[in-house]
C-alpha positions as CSV (number, residue, x, y, z in Angstrom):
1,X,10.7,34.5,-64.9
2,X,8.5,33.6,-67.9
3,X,5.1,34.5,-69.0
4,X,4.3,37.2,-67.2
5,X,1.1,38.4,-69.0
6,X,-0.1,35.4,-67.5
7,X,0.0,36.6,-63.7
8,X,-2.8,38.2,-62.3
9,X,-1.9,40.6,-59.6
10,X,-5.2,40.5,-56.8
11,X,-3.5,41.8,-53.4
12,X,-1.1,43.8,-51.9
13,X,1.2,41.3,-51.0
14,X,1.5,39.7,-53.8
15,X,4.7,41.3,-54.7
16,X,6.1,41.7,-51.3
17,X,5.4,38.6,-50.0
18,X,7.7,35.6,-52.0
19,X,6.5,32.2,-51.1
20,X,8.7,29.3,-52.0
21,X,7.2,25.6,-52.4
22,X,9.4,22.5,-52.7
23,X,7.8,21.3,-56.0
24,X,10.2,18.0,-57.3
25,X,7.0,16.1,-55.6
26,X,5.0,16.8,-58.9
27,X,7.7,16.0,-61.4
28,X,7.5,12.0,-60.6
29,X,4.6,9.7,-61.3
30,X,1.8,11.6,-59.2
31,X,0.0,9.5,-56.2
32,X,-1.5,11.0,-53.2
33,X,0.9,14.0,-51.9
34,X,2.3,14.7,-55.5
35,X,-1.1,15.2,-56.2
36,X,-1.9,17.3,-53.2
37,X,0.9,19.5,-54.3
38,X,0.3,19.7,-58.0
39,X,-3.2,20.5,-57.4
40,X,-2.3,23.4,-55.0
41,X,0.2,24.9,-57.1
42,X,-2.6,24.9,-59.6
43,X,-5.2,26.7,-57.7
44,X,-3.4,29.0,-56.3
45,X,-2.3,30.3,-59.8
46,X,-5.7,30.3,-61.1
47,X,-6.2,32.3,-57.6
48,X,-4.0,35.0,-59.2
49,X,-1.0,34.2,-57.1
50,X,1.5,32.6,-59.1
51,X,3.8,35.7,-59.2
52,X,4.5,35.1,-56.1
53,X,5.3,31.3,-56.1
54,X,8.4,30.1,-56.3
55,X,8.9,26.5,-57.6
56,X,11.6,24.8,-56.0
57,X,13.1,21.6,-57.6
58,X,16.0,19.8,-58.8
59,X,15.8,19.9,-62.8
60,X,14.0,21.7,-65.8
61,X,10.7,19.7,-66.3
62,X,7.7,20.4,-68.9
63,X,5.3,21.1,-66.5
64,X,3.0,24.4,-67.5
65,X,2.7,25.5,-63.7
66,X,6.7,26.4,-63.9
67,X,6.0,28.7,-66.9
68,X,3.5,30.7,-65.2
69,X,5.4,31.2,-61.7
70,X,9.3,31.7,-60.6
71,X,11.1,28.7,-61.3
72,X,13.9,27.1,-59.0
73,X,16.7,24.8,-59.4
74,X,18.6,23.4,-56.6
75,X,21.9,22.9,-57.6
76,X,24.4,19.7,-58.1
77,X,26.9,19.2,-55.6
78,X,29.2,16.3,-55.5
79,X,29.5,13.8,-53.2
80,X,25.7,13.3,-53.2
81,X,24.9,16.2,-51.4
82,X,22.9,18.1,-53.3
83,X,19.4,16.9,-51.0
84,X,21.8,18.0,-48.1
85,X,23.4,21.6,-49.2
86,X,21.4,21.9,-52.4
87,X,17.8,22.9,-51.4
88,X,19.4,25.7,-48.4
89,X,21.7,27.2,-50.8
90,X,18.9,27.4,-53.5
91,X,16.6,28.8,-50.9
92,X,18.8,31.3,-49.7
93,X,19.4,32.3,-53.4
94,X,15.8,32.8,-54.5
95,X,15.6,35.0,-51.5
96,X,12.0,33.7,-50.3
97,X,10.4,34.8,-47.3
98,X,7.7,32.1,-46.9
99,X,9.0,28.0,-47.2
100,X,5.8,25.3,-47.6
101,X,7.0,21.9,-47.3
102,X,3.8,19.5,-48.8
103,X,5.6,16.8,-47.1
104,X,9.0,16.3,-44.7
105,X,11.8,14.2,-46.1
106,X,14.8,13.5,-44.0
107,X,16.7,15.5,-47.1
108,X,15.0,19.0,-46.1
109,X,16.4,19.3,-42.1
110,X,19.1,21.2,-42.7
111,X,17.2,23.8,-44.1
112,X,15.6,24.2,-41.1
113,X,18.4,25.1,-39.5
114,X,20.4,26.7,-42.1
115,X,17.9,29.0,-43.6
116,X,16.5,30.1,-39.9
117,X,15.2,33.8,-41.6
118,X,13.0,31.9,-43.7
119,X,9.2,31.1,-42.1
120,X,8.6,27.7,-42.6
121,X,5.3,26.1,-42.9
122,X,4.8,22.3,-43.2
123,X,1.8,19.8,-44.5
124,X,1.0,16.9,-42.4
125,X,-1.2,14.4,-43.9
126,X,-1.1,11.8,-41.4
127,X,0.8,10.3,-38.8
128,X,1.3,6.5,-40.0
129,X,4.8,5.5,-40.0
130,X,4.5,6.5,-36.1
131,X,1.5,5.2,-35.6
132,X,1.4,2.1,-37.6
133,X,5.2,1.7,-38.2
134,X,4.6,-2.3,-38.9
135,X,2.9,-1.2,-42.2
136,X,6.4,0.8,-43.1
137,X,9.7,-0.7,-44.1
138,X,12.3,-0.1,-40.9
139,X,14.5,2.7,-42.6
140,X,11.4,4.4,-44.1
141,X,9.2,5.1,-40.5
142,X,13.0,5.9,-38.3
143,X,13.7,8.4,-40.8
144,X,10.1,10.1,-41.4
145,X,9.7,10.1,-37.4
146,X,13.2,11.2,-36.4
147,X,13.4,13.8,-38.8
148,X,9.7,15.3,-37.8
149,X,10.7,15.1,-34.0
150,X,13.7,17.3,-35.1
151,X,12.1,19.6,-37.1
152,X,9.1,20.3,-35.7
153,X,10.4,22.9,-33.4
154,X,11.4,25.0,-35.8
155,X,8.4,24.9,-38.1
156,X,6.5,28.2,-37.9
157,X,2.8,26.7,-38.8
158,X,1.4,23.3,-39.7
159,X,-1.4,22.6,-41.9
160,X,-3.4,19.2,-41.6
161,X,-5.6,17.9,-44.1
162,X,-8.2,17.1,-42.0
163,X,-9.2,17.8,-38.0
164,X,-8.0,13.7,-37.1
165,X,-4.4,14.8,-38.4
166,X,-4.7,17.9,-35.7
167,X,-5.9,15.8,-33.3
168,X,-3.1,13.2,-33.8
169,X,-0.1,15.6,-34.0
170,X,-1.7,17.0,-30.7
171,X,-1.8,13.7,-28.8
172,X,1.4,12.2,-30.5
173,X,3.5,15.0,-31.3
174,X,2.4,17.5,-28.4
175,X,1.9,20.5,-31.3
176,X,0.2,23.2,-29.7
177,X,-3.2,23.6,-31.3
178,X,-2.4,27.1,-32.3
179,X,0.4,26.3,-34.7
180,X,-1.9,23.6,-36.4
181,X,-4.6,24.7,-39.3
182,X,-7.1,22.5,-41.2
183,X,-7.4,22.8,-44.5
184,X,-9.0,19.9,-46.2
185,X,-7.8,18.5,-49.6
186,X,-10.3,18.2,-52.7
187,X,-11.3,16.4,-55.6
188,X,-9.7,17.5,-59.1
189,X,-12.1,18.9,-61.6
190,X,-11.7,15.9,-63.8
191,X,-13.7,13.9,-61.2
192,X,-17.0,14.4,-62.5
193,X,-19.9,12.0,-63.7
194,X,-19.5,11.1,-68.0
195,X,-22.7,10.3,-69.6
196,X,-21.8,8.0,-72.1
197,X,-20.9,4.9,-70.6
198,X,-20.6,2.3,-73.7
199,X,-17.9,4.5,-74.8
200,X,-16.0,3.9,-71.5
201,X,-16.6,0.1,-71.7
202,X,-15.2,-0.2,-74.8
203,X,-12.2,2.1,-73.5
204,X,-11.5,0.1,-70.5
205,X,-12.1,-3.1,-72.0
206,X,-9.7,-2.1,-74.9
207,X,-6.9,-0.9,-72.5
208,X,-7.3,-3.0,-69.3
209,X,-9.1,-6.2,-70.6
210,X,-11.8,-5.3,-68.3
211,X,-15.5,-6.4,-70.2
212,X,-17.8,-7.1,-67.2
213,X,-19.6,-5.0,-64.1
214,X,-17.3,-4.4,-61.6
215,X,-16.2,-3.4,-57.7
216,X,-13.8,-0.8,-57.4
217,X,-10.6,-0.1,-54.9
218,X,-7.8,2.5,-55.8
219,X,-4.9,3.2,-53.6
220,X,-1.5,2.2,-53.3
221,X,-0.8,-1.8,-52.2
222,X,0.2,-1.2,-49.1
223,X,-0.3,-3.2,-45.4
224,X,-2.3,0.3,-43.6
225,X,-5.0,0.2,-46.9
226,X,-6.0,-3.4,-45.6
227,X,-7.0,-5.1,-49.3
228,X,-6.8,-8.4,-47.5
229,X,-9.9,-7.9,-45.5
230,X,-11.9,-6.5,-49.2
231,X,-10.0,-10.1,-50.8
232,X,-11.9,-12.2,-47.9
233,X,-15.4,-10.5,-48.3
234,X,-15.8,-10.3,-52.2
235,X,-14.6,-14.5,-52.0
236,X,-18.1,-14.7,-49.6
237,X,-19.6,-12.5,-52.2
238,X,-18.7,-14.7,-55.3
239,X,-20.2,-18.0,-52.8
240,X,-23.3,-15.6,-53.0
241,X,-23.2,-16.2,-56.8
242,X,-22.0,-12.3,-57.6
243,X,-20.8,-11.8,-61.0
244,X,-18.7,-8.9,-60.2
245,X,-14.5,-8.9,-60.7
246,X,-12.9,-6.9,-58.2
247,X,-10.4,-4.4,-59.8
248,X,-7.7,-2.8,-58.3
249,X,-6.0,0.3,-58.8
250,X,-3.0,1.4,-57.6
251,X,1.2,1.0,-57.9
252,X,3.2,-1.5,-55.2
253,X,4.3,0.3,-52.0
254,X,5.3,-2.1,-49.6
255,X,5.0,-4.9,-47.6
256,X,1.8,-5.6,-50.0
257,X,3.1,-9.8,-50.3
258,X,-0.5,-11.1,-48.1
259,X,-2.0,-9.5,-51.2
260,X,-1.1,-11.6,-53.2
261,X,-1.1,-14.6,-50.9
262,X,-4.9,-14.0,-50.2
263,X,-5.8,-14.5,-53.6
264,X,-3.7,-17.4,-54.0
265,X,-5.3,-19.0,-51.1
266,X,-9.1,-18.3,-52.3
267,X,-8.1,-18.9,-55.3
268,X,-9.3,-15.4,-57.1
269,X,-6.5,-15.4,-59.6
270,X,-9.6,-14.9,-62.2
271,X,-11.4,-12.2,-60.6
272,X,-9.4,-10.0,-59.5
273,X,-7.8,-7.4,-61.6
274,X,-4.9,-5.4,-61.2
275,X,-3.8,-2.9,-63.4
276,X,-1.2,-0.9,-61.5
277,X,-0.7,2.9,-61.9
278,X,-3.6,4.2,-64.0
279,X,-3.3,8.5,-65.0
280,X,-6.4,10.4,-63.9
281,X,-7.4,10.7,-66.9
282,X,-8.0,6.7,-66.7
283,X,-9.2,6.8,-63.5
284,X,-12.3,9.0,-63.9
285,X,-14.0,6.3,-66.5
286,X,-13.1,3.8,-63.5
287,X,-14.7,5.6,-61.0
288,X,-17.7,6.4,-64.0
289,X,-18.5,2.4,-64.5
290,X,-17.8,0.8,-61.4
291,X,-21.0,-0.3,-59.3
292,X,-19.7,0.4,-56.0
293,X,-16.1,1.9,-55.0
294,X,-14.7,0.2,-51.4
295,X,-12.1,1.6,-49.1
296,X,-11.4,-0.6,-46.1
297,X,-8.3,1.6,-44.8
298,X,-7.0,1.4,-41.4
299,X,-6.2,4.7,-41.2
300,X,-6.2,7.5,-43.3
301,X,-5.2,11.3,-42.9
302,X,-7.6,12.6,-45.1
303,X,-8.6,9.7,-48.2
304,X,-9.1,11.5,-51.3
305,X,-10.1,8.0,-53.6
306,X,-13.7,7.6,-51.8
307,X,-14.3,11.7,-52.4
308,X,-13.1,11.2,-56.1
309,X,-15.7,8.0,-56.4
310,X,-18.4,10.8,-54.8
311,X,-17.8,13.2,-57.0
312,X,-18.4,10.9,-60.0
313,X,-21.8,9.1,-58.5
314,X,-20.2,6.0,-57.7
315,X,-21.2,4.4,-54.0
316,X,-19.0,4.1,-51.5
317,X,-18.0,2.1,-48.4
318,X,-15.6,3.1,-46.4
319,X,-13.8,2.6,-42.9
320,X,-15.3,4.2,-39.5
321,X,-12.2,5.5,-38.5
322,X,-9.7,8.3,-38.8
323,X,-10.3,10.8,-41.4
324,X,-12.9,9.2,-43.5
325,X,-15.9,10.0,-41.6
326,X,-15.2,13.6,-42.1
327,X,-14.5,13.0,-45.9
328,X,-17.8,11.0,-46.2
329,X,-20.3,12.0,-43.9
330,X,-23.7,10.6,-44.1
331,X,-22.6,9.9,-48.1
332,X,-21.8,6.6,-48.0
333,X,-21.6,3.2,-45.5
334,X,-19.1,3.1,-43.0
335,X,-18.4,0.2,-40.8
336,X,-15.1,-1.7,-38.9
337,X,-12.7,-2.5,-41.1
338,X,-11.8,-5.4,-39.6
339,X,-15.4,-7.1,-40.0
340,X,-15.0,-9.4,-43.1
341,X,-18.1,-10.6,-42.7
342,X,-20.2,-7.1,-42.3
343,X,-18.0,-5.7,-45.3
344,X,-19.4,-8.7,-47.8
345,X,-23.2,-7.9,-46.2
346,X,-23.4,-4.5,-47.2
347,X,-21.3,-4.7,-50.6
348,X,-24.1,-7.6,-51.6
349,X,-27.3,-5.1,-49.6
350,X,-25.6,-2.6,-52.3
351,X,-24.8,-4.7,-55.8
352,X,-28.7,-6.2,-55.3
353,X,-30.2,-3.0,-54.4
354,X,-30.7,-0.7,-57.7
355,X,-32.4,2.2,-55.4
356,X,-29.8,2.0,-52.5
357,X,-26.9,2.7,-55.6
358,X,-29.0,5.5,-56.5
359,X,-29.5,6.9,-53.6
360,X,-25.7,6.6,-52.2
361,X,-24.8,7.9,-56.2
362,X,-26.7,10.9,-55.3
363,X,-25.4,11.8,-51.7
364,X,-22.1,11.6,-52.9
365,X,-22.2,14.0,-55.3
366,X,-23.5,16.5,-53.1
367,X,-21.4,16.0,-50.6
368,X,-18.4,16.3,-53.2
369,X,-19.3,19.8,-54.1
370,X,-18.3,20.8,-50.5
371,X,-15.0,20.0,-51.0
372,X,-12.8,22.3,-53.5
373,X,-9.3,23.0,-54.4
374,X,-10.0,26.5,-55.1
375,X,-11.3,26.9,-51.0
376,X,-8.0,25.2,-49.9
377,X,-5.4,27.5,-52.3
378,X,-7.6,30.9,-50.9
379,X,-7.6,29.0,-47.2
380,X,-3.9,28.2,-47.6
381,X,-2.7,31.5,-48.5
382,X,-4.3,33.1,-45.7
383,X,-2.0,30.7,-44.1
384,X,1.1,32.3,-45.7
385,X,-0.2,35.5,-44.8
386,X,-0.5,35.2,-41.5
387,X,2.8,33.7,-41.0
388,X,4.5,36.3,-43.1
389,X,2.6,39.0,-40.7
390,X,3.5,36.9,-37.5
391,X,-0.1,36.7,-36.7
């Protein structure tokens, strides 16, 4: 235990109630649910609860959240077991009453079984390897939807990031609707609008050769985020003499080859961009100069990049389905994903129409300020709560 002048003490239960959190997710290069989990470790220490967090991961890192909370190390055991009998017995050790999961790997199920005194709780963010297994390698969507048909007996309450997820682990996963919360994800604080934009473009064009107006995606390259169908409509933009590169943001997932293929085809080598992973820190100025951000996913379980454009005034157009409407609202354009042709209308309708980008800019950032990370660590420990208390 370290730091403990830093702990703020604002409940009863705060030193009853222990609340374990598999953590190793934030010690890698963060993307979607290592950001999730980072960011709710954070808030719920600024929420004055990190005395009762317990951190559970497999080595010492130099992250500041385990200084201010209890930190956990699963131990090594030979014969590459220690994701088998490592996290149980370090769970058993630290003596926690409360488990979150922010995501299932096919590593955590004997701890469901093993550690049956501890109340389990367990963050869906979407059902795609089930429901769009062709955009998942083979032995990635068997495992992730064997493992969740096996555990999800035994898990004591489910959070969803958004009211789609419920509805899909209802239909597909006959959950009860009683064992299933919403709680939607948020925006980080570094999301913001910056002022001084020459500064950026010098920065950007400095670090990632980019030195002309722009059209924005970020998201992992991945078959479900459907980039082919944003390749086909910005090639009709460029016959519409558009100046614009298209730049994308994001590291390789999988099965991301017709990416690549598309731009070969049109020939877009020149105006596309990729720059792989960029740190948040990077990503804001992104987000800050791009004219217009565009999400064409298939299907998202909540789809955090198009609030992050919102909450720095940058346009969006997103997909109609899923999660997004609920993320976007009336903030920005939604339309079938599959419609190349409709997608390149309303990207040129935006790029040629100064008062339109104002107007999306300014929806957007009032619909980010609904959204907070603070709401979802004070909604998510009334979670813990009332699974501790059996409610």
């Amino acid at each position: 235990m370290k730091n403990k002048d830093n702990f703020v003490k604002t409940d009863l239960y705060a030193e009853k109630m222990k609340v374990g959190i598999i953590s190793w997710l934030i010690d890698i290069q963060r993307t979607g649910v290592c950001n999730y989990t980072y960011s709710l470790i954070e808030n719920l220490i600024k929420f004055g609860k990190a005395n009762s967090l317990y951190l559970i991961h497999y080595k010492r890192c130099q992250e500041e959240v385990y200084t201010k909370t209890h930190e956990v190390i699963i131990p090594k055991i030979p014969f590459k077991l220690t994701n088998v009998f490592g996290l149980p017995y370090a769970i058993a050790k630290s003596n926690v009453d409360i488990l979150h999961f922010p995501e299932h790997w096919y590593g955590d199920v004997l701890t469901f079984f093993l550690n049956p005194k501890v109340k389990k709780i367990l963050t869906i963010h979407d059902l795609t390897p089930l429901l769009y297994t062709e955009t998942h390698t083979k032995q990635f969507a068997f495992l992730w939807n064997s493992t969740l048909k096996l555990i999800k007996s035994k898990i004591d309450m489910i959070i969803a990031v958004s009211q789609n997820t419920k509805n899909d682990c209802i239909k597909y996963l006959n959950i009860p609707k009683e064992k299933i919360k919403v709680i939607y994800e948020a925006s980080d604080e570094i999301y913001q609008p910056i002022n001084n934009k020459e500064d950026l473009k010098e920065e950007l064009n400095k670090k990632y050769g980019i030195n002309s107006p722009f059209i924005l995606y970020v998201g992992t390259l991945e078959k479900r985020k459907n980039i082919p169908t944003l390749i086909k409509a910005f090639y009709k933009l460029k016959k519409m003499k558009i100046t614009h590169k298209l730049v994308i943001v994001g590291k390789k997932g999988w099965k991301y080859d017709d990416i690549f293929e598309t731009i070969e085809a049109l020939n877009l080598q020149k105006d596309v961009i990729f720059t792989g992973y960029v740190p948040r820190e990077d990503l804001v100025k992104f987000y800050n100069l791009a004219d217009l951000f565009v999400y064409p996913s298939l299907y998202e379980g909540f789809g955090l990049p198009p609030l992050e454009a919102m909450a720095c005034g940058c346009p969006v157009i997103t997909s109609n389905t899923s999660s997004l409407p609920e993320v976007v609202g009336d903030a920005g354009i939604m339309l079938n994903p599959h419609d190349v042709e409709g997608l390149a209308e309303v990207i040129y309708e935006i790029l040629t129409d100064e008062g339109l980008r104002k107007e999306l800019s300014k929806k957007g950032l009032e619909r980010a300020k609904l959204f907070s990370w603070r709401k979802t660590a004070e909604e998510t420990w009334k979670v813990y709560e009332e699974v501790y208390h059996g409610k």
